[in-house]
N, C-alpha and C positions, 0 to 999 in steps of 0.2 A: 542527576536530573535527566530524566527521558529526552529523546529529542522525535521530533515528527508524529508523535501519537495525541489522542486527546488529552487534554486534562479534565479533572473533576473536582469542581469547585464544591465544599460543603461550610452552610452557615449552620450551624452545632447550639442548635436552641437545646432546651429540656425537653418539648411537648414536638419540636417537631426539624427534622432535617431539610434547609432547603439545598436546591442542587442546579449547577449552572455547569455548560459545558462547553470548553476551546473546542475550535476548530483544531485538526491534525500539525498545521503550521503553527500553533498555540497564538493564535493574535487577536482574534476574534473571540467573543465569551458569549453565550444567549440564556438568556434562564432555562431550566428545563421544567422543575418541578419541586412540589413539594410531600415530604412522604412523614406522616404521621406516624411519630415515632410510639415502640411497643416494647416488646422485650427484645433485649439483643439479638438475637437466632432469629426474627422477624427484620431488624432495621438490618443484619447481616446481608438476608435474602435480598432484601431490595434494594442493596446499595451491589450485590453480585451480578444482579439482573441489570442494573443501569451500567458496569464496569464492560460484562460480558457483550450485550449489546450494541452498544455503542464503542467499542473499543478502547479503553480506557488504558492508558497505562501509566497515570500515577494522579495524585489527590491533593490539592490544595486545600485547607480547611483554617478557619477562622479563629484566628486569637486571642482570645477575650483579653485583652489591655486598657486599662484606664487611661485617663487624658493625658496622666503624667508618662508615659510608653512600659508603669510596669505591668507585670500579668496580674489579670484582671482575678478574682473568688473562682471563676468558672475554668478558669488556666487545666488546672489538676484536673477536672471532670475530664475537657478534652484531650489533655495527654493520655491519660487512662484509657479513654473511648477509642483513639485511635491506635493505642498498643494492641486494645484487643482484636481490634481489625486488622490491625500489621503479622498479630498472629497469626488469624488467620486466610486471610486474601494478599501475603505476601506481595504487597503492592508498594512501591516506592511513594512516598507522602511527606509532605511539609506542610508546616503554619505559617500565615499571612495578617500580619496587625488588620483586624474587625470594624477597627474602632472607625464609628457615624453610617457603617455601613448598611444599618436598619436605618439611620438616617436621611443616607441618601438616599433608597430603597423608595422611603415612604415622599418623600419630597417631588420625588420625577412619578409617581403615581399621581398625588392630587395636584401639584402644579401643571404638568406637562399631559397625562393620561387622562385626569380629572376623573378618578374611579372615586366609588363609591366606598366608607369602609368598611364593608362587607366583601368587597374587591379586594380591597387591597391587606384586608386578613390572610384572604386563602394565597394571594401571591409576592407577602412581603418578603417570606425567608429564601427565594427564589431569585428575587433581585438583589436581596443582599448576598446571596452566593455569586450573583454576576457580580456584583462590586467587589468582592474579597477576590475573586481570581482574576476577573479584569486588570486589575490593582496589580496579581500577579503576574503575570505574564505581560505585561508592561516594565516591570522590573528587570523578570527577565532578560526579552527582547534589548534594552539598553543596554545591560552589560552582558551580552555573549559576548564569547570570541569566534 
């Protein structure tokens, strides 16, 4: 596990990547954005442009698990998804349980933000990226030594 760099939070929809990102001391998460995913060699570019830019050095990405804590149908898409990027953006990465995280996402929009949903389309997979690495680095931070 990196220590002192950002992390990079990814919710691993079908149609579209969202993306949240720690502070350097990993404690803080803020959404960034969201990138409408294409063919690989495109979602590649835009996840090397968010890594390079902002300093990334390593990736938390989203679980797909059912209620009962097994891997969810979507399990296998994401291990595969992310082998192919390990192959090539040789970046250290782990998976973080997902599960309610489009839940929570959508609940602190119309409860607390009171967007509209047309808002909270374009920035649901975004704040579910904060919650899956939030989540993370949360975990972390308790048990370092």
């Amino acid at each position: 596990m990196p220590r002192d760099v950002r992390l990079l939070g990814i919710d691993h929809g079908t149609k579209t990547l969202g993306l949240a990102l720690s502070d350097p001391g990993q404690t803080i998460v803020t959404p960034l954005k969201t990138i409408q995913r294409g063919k690989f060699e495109a979602d590649l570019a835009a996840l090397k442009k968010v890594i390079d830019d902002y300093g990334v050095g390593g990736i938390i990405v989203g679980w797909p698990v059912g209620m009962d804590g097994r891997a969810g149908p979507r399990a296998q898409s994401v291990r595969d998804y992310m082998a192919m990027i390990d192959k090539r953006l040789n970046i250290w990465w782990a998976v973080w349980d997902e599960r309610l995280s489009t839940d929570t996402a959508q609940r602190l929009m119309a409860e607390d933000m009171h967007l509209t949903f047309d808002k909270r389309d374009r920035a649901v997979d975004a704040l579910a990226a904060q919650a899956i690495l939030q989540g993370a680095v949360d975990f972390i931070a308790a048990n370092r030594f």
